[in-house]
C-alpha positions as a LaTeX table, in Angstrom:
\begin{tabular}{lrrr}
\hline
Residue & $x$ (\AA) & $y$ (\AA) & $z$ (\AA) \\
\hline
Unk1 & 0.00 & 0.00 & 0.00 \\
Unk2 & 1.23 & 3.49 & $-1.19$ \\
Unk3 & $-0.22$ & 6.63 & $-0.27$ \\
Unk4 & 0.87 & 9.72 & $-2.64$ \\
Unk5 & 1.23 & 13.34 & $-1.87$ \\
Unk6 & $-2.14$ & 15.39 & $-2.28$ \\
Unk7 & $-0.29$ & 17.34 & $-5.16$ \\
Unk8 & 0.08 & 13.60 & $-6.82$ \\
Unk9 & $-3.55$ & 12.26 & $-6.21$ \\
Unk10 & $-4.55$ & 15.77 & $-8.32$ \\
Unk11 & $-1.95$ & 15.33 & $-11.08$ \\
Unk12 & $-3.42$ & 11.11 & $-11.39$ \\
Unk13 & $-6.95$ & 12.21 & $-10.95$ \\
Unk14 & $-6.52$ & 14.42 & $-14.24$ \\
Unk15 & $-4.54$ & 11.67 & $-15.87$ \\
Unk16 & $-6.95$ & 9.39 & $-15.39$ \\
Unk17 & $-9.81$ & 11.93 & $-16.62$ \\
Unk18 & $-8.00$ & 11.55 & $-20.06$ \\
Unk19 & $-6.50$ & 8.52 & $-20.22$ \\
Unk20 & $-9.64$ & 6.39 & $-18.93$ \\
Unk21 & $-11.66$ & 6.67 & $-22.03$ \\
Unk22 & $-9.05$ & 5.95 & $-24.39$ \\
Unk23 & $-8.27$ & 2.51 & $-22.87$ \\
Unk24 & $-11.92$ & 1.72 & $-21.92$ \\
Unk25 & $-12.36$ & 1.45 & $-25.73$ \\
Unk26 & $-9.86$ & $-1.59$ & $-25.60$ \\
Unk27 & $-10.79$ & $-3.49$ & $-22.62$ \\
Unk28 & $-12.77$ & $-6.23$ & $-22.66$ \\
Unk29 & $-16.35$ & $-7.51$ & $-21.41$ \\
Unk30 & $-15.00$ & $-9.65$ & $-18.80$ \\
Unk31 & $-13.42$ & $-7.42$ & $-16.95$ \\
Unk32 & $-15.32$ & $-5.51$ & $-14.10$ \\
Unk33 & $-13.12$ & $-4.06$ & $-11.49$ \\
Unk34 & $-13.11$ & $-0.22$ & $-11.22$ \\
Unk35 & $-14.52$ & 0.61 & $-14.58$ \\
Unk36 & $-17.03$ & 3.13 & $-15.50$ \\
Unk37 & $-20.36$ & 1.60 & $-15.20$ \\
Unk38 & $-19.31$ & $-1.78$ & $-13.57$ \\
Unk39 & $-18.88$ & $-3.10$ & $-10.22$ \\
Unk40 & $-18.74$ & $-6.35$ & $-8.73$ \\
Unk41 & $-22.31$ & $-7.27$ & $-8.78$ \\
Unk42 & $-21.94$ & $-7.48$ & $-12.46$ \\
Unk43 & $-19.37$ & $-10.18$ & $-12.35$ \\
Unk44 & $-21.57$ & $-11.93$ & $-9.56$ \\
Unk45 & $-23.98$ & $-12.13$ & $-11.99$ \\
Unk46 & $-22.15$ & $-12.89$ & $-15.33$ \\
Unk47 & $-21.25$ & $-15.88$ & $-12.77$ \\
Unk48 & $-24.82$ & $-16.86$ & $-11.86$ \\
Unk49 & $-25.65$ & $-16.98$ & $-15.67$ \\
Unk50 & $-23.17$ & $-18.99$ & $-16.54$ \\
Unk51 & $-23.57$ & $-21.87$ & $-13.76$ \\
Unk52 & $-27.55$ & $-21.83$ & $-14.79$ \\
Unk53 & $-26.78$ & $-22.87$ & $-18.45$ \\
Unk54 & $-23.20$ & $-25.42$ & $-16.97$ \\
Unk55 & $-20.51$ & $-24.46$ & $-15.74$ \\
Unk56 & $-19.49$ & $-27.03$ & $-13.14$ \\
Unk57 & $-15.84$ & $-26.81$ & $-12.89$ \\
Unk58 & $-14.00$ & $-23.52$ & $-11.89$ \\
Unk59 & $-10.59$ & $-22.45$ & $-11.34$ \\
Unk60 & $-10.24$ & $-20.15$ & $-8.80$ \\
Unk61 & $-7.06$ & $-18.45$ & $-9.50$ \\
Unk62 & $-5.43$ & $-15.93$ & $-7.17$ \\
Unk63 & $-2.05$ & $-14.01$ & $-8.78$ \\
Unk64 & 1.32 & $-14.06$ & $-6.39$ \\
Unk65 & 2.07 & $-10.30$ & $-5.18$ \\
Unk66 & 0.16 & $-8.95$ & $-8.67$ \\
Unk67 & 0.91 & $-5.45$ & $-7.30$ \\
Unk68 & 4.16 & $-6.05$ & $-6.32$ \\
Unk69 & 5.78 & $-7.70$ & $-9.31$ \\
Unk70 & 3.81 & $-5.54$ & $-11.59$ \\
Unk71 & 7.13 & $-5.30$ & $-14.49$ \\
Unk72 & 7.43 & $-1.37$ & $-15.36$ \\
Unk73 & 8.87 & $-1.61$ & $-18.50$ \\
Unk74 & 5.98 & $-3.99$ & $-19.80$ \\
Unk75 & 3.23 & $-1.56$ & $-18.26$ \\
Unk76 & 5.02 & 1.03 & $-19.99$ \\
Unk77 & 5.20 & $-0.18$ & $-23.15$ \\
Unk78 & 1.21 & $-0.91$ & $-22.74$ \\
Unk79 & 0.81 & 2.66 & $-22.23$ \\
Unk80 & 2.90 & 3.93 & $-25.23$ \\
Unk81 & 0.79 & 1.37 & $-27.51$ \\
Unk82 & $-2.25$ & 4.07 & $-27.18$ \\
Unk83 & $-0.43$ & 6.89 & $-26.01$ \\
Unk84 & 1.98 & 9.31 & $-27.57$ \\
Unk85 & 2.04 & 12.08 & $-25.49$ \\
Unk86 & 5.66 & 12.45 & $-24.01$ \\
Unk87 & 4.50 & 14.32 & $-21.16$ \\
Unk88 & 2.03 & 12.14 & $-20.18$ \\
Unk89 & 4.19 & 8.64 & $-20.75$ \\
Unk90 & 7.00 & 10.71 & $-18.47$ \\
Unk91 & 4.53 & 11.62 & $-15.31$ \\
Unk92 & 3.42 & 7.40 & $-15.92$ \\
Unk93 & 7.32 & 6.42 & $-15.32$ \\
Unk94 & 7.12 & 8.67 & $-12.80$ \\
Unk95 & 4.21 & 7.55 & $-10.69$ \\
Unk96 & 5.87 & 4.03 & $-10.91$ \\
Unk97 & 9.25 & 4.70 & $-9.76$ \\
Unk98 & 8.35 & 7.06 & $-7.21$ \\
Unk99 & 10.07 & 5.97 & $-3.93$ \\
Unk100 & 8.35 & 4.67 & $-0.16$ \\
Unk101 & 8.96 & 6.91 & 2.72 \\
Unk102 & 9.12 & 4.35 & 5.52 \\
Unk103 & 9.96 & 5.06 & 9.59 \\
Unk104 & 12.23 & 8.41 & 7.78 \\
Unk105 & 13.57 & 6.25 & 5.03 \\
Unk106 & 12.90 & 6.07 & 1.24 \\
Unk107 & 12.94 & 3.50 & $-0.65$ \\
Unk108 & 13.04 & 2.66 & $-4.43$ \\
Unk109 & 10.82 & 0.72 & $-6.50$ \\
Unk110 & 11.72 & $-1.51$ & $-9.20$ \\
Unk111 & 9.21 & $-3.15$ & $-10.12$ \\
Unk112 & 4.98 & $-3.00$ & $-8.70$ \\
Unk113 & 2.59 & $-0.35$ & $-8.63$ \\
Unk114 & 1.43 & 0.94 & $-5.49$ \\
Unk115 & $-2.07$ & 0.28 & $-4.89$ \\
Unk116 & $-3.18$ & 3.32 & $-2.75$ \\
Unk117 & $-2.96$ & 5.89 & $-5.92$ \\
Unk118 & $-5.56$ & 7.30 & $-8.09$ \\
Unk119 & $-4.14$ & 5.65 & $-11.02$ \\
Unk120 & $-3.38$ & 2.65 & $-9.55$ \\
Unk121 & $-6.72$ & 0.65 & $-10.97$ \\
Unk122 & $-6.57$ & 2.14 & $-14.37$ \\
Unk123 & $-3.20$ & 0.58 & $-14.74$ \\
Unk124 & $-3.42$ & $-2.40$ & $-13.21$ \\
Unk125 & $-6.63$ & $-3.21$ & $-15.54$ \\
Unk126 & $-4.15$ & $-2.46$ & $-18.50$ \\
Unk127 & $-1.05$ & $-4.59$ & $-17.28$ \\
Unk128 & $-3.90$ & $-7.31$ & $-16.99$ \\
Unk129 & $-6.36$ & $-6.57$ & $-20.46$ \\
Unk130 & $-3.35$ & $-8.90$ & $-22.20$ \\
Unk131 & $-4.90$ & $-11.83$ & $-20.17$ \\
Unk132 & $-8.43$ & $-11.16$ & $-21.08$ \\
Unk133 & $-7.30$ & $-10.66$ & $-24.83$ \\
Unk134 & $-5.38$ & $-13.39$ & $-24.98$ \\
Unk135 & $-8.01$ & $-15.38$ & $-23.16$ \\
Unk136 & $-11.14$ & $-14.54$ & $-25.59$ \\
Unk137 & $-9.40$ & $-14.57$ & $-28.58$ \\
Unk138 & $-6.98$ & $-18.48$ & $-28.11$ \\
Unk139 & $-9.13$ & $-19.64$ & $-25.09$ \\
Unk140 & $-12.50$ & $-19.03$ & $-24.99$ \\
Unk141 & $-13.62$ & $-21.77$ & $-26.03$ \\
Unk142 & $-12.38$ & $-23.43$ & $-22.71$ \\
Unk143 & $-14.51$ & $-21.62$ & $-20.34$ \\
Unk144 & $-15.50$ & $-18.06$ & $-19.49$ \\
Unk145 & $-13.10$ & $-15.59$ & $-17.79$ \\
Unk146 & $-14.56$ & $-13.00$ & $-15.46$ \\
Unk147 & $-11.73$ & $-10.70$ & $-13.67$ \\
Unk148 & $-11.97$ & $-7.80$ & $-11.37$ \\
Unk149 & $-8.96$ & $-6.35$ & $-11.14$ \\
Unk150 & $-6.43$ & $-8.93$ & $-9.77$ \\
Unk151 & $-9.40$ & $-11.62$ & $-8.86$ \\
Unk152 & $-10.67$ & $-13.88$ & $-11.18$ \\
Unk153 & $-12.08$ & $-16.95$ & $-12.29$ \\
Unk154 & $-12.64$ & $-19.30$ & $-14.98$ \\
Unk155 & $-15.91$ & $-21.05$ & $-15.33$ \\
Unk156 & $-15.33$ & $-24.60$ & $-17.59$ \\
Unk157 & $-17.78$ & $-27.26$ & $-18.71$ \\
Unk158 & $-15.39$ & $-30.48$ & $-17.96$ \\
Unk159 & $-12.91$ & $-30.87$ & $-15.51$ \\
Unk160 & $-10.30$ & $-31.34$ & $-19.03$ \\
Unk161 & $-11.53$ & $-28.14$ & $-19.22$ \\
Unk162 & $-10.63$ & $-26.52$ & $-16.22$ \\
Unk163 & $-7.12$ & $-27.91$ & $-16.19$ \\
Unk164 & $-6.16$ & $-27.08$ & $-19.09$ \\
Unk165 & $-7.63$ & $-23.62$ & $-18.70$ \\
Unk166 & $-5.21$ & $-23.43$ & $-15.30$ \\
Unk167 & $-2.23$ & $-24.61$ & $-17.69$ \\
Unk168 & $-2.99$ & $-21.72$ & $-20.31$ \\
Unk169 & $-3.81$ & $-18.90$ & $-17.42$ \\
Unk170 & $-0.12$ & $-19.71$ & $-16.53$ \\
Unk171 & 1.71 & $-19.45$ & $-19.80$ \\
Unk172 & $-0.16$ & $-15.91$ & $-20.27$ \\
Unk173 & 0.92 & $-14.87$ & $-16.98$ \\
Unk174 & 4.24 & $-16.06$ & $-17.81$ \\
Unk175 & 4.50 & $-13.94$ & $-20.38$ \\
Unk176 & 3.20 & $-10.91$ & $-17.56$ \\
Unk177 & 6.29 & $-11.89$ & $-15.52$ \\
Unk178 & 3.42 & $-13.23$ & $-13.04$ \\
Unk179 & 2.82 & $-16.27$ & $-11.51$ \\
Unk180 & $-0.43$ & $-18.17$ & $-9.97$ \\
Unk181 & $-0.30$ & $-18.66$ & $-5.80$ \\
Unk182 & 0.12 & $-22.33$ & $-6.14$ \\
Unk183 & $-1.38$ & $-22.99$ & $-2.44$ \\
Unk184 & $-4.38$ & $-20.55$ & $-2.46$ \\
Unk185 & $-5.03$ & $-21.05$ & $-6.38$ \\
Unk186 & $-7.11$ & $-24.39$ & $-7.04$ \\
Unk187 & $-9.81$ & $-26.18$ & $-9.37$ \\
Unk188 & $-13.25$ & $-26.15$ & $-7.97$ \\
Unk189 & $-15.72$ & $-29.32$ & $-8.56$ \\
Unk190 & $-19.44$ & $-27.48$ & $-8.81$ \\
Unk191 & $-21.40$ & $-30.96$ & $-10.14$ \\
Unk192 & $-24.34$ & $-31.68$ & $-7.53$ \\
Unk193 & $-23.28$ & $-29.14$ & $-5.01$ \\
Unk194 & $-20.00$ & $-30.75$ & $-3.96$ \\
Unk195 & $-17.99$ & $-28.06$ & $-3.27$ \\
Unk196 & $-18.12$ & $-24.28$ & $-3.66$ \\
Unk197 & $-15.50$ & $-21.38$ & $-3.95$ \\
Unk198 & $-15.47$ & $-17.12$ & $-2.73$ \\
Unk199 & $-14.85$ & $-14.39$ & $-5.21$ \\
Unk200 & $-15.65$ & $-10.97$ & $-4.17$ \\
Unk201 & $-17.02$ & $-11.52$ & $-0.36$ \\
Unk202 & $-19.03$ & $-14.27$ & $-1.64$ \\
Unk203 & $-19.56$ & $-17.97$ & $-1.60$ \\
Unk204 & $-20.86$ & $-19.35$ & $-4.63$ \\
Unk205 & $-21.99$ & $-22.73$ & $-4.28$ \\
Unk206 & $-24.73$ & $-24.59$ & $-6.55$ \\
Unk207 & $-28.49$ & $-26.16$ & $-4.81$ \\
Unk208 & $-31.13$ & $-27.75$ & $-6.05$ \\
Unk209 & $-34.19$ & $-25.52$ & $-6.64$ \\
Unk210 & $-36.51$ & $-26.38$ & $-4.75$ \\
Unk211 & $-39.67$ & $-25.51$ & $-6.67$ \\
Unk212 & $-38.56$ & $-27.90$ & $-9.57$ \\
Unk213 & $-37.38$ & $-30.53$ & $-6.79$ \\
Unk214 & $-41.54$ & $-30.42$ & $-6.24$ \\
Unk215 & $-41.83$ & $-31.32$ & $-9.30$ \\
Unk216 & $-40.07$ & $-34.21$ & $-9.46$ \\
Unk217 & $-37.18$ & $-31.95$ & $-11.01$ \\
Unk218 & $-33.77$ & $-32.16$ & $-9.93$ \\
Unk219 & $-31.59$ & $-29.20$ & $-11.30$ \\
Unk220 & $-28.79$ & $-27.42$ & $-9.28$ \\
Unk221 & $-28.54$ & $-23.64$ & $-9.99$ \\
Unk222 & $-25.56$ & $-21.68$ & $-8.68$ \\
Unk223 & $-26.22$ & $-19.41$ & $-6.03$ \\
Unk224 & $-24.31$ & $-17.48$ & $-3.75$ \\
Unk225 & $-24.25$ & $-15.96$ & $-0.19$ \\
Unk226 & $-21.86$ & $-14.23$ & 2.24 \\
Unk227 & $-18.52$ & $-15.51$ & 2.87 \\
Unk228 & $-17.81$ & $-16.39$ & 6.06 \\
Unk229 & $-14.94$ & $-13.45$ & 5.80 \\
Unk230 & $-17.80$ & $-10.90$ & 5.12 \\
Unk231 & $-19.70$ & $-12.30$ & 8.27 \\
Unk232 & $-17.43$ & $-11.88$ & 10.64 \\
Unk233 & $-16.24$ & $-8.55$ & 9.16 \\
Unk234 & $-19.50$ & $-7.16$ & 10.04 \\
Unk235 & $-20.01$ & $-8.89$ & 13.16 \\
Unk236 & $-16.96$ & $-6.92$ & 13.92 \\
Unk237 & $-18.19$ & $-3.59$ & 13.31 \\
Unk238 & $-21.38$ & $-4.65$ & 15.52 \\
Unk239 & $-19.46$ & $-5.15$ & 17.71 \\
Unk240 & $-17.18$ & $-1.88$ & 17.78 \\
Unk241 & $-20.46$ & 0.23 & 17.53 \\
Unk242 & $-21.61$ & $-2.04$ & 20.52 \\
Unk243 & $-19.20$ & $-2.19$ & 22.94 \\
Unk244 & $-18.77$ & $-1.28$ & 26.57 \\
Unk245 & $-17.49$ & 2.08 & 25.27 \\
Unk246 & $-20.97$ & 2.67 & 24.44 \\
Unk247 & $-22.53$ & 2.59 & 27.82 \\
Unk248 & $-22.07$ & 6.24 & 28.24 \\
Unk249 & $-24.92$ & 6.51 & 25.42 \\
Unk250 & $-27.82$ & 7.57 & 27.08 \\
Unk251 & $-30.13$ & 7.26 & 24.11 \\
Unk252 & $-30.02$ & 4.22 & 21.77 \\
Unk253 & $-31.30$ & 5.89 & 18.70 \\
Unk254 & $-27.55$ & 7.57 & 18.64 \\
Unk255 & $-26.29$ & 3.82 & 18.50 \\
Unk256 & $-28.84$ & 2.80 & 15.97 \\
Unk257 & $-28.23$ & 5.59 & 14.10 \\
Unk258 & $-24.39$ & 4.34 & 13.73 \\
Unk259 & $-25.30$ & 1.19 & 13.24 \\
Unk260 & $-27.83$ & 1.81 & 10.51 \\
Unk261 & $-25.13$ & 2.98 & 7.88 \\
Unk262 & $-23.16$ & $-0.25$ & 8.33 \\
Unk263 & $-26.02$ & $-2.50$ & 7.88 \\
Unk264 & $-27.48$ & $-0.53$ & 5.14 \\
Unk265 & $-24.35$ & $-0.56$ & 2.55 \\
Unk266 & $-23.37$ & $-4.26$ & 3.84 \\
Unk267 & $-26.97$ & $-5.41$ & 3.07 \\
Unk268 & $-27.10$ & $-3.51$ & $-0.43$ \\
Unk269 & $-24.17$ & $-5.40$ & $-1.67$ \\
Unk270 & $-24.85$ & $-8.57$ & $-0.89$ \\
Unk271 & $-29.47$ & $-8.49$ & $-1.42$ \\
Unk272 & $-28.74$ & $-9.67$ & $-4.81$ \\
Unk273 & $-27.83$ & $-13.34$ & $-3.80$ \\
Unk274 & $-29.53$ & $-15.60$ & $-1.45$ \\
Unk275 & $-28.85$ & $-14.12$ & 1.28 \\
Unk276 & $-31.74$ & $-14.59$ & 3.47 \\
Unk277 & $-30.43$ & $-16.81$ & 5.63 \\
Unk278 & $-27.33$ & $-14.50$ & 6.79 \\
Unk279 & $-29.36$ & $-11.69$ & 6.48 \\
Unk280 & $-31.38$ & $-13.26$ & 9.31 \\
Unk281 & $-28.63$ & $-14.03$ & 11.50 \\
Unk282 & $-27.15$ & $-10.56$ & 10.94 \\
Unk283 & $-30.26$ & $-9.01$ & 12.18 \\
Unk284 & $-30.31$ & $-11.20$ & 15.19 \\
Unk285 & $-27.11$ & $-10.66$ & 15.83 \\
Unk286 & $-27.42$ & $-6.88$ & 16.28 \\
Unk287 & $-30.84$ & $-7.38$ & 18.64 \\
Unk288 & $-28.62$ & $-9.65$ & 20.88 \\
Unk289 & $-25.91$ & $-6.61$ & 20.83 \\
Unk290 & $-28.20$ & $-3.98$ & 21.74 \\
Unk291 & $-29.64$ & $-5.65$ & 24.22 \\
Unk292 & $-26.92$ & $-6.71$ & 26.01 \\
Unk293 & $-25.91$ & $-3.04$ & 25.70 \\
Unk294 & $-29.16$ & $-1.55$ & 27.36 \\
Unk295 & $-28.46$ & $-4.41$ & 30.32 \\
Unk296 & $-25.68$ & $-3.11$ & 30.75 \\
Unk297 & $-25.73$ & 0.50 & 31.06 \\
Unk298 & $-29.19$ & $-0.21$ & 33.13 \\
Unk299 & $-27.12$ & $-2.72$ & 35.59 \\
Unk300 & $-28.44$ & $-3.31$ & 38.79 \\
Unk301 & $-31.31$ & $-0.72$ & 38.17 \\
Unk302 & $-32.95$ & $-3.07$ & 35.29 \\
Unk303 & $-36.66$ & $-3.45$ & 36.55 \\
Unk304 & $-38.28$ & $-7.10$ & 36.74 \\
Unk305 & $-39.85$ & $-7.77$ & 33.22 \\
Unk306 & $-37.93$ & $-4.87$ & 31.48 \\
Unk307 & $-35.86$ & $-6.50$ & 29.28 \\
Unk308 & $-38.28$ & $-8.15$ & 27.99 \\
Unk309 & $-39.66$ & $-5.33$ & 26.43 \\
Unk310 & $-36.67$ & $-5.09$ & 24.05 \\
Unk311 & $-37.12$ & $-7.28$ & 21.53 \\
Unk312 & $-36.47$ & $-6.58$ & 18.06 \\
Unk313 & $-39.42$ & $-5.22$ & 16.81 \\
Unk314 & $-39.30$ & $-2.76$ & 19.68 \\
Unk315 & $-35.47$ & $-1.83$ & 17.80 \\
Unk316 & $-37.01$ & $-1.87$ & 14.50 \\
Unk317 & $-39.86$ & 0.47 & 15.94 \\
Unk318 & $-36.89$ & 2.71 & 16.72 \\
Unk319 & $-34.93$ & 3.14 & 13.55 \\
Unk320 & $-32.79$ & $-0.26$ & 13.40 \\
Unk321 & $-32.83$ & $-1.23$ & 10.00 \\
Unk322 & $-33.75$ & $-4.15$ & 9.13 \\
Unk323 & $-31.83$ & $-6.57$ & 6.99 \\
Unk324 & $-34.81$ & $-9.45$ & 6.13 \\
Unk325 & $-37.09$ & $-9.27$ & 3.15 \\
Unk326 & $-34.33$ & $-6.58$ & 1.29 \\
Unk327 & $-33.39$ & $-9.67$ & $-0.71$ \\
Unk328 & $-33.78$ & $-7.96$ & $-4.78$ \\
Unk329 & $-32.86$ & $-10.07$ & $-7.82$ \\
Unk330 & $-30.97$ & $-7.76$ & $-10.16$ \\
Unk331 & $-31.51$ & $-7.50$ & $-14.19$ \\
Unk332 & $-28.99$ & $-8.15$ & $-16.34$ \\
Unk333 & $-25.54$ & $-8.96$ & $-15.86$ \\
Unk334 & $-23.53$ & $-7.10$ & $-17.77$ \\
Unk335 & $-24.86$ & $-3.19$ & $-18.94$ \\
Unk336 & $-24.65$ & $-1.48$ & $-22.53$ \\
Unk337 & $-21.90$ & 0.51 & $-23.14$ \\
Unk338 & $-23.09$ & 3.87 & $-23.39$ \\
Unk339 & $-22.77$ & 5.95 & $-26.81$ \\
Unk340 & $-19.41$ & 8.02 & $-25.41$ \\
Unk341 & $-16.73$ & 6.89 & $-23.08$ \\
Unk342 & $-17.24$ & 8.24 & $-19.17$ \\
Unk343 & $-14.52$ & 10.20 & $-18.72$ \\
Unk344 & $-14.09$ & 9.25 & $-14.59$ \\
Unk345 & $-15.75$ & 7.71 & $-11.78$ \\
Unk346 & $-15.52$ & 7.12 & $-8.00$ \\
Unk347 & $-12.85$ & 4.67 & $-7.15$ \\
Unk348 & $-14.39$ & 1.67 & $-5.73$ \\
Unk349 & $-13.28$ & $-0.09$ & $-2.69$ \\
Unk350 & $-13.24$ & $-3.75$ & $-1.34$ \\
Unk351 & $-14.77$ & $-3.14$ & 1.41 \\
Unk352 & $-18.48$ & $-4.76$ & 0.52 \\
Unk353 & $-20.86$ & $-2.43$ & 1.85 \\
Unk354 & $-19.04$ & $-2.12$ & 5.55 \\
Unk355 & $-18.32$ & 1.74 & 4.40 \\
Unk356 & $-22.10$ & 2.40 & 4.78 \\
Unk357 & $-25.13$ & 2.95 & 2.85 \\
Unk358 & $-27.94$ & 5.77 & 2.09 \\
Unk359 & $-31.23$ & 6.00 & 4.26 \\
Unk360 & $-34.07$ & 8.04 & 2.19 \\
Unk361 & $-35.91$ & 8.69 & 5.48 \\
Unk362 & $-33.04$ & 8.89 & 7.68 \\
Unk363 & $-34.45$ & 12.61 & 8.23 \\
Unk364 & $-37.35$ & 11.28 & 10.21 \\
Unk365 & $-36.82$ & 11.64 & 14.01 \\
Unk366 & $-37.46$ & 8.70 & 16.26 \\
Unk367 & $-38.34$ & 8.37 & 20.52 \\
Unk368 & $-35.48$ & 7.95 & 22.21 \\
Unk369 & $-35.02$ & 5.21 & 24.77 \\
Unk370 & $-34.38$ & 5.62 & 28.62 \\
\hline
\end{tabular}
């Protein structure tokens, strides 16, 4: 992680403005990570698709240090295939050789892009469009790739398929000066529900529907829930916004109100799966939390029968939001690209919803609790 100077996140920022739409005309469909228009609930769903009409083998690939053995001179030479602009190509070598203060101490780079700059996504999506070119235009026919940014996975028919699809993913990458993890990168076995794998916060995993099961009809479908990563991750910020730090609070709606944002954005990412059943557990989760915390601060003053009383529709009544029944199926996978190349957009993070979410009513006041 590399954090530039505010004078260098303005300088990328306007880079980016300009170079963005030149390369967007280049990259390819399977590609979703920090692009104009696409996010990770496209590749989700370009997933989903896919598993419905096959798909039953997948390698789940996972690149060794991509940002830190990132080769400058082939990223370069990327660059200089679209642009010509000398000043531009110069502040690029720039960016990329720009030294680490560390503890009063800089330090060189030789190869890798740091991944805290503005710029940093943009060119790590063109060090990596030679793998989806390659891929769609000598592989395709193996399986389908879908990448964001440095994650990505290959969705085969056979299990032939799949390996030799690993095999080919490693030649490319070869040729990137990059090299698969060989312990965290591995071929997943779909068929019947056997086993599953997690890109982007989520496991995907295929079940039998149940309405065709009725039926006498016994189809798996591939479907796809939160990791147990993104579970605790937001049992963890419960439990921050929880905590015995809290018990100074007075009113709960102030610690419903914090809470609200967290399960907000963190249920809008992951409503289009089948989440129900985490969604449920999430919700009880946070009842348990805040009523431990109103025990608490009450202590030995807690009247017979009172606790009781909190339950969580008494929370809900009060402003909690509430995870269950938000589940919403989403369209289309992938959207049309629009007429003209978007010139920027906000720079997405990994961090699944945890960074909060809007509230449309979040202006309406709510009783307080003593």
């Amino acid at each position: 992680m590399g954090i530039p100077t505010i004078r260098d996140r303005v300088v990328q920022a306007a880079a980016k403005l300009v170079l963005e739409p030149i390369f967007e005309a280049d990259f390819a469909d399977c590609s979703y990570g920090f692009r104009p228009q696409r996010g990770a609930l496209q590749a989700l769903e370009a997933l989903r698709e896919r598993g419905a009409r096959g798909g039953n083998h997948v390698l789940d690939a996972d690149i060794r240090d991509y940002f830190g053995s990132i080769d400058h001179e082939l990223l370069r030479a990327r660059v200089e295939r679209r642009v010509s602009d000398r000043r531009v190509l110069k502040l690029v070598r720039q960016w990329l050789e720009a030294g680490v203060m560390e503890d009063g101490i800089e330090r060189r780079n030789v190869a890798g892009t740091p991944q805290g700059g503005v710029i940093s996504p943009l060119l790590s999506n063109i060090y990596l469009h030679y793998l989806d070119a390659v891929w769609q235009r000598q592989c395709g026919h193996l399986g389908v790739l879908v990448r964001y940014c440095d994650d990505f996975v290959v969705m085969c028919e056979t299990a032939k398929d799949c390996e030799e699809a690993e095999r080919r993913v490693g030649i490319i990458l070869d040729r990137l000066k990059l090299q698969l993890h060989p312990e965290k990168t591995r071929r997943v076995d779909l068929c019947e529900g056997r086993e599953g794998f997690e890109f982007l916060g989520c496991h995907l995993h295929k079940r039998v529907s149940g309405r065709l099961l009725e039926r006498g009809i016994r189809r798996y479908y591939l479907q796809r829930w939160p990791s147990v990563r993104s579970m605790k991750r937001v049992r963890t910020r419960v439990r921050e916004l929880t905590g015995r730090n809290r018990l100074g609070i007075k009113d709960v709606r102030v610690v419903i109100g914090d809470l609200n944002p967290i399960l907000r954005g963190w249920g809008n990412y992951f409503r289009t799966g089948n989440a129900a059943i985490k969604f449920q557990q999430v919700d009880d989760y946070v009842v348990e939390r805040l009523r431990g915390l109103l025990r608490k601060r009450h202590g030995r003053n807690l009247r017979a029968g009172q606790a009781a009383r909190w339950s969580s529709d008494f929370f809900h009544e009060h402003g909690l939001h509430r995870l269950r029944g938000t589940i919403r199926y989403p369209g289309r996978s992938t959207m049309p690209r629009p007429d003209t190349a978007p010139v920027s957009r906000v720079r997405e993070t990994r961090t699944h919803g945890l960074k909060g979410g809007l509230d449309p009513g979040s202006g309406i006041a709510m009783p307080g609790v003593q």
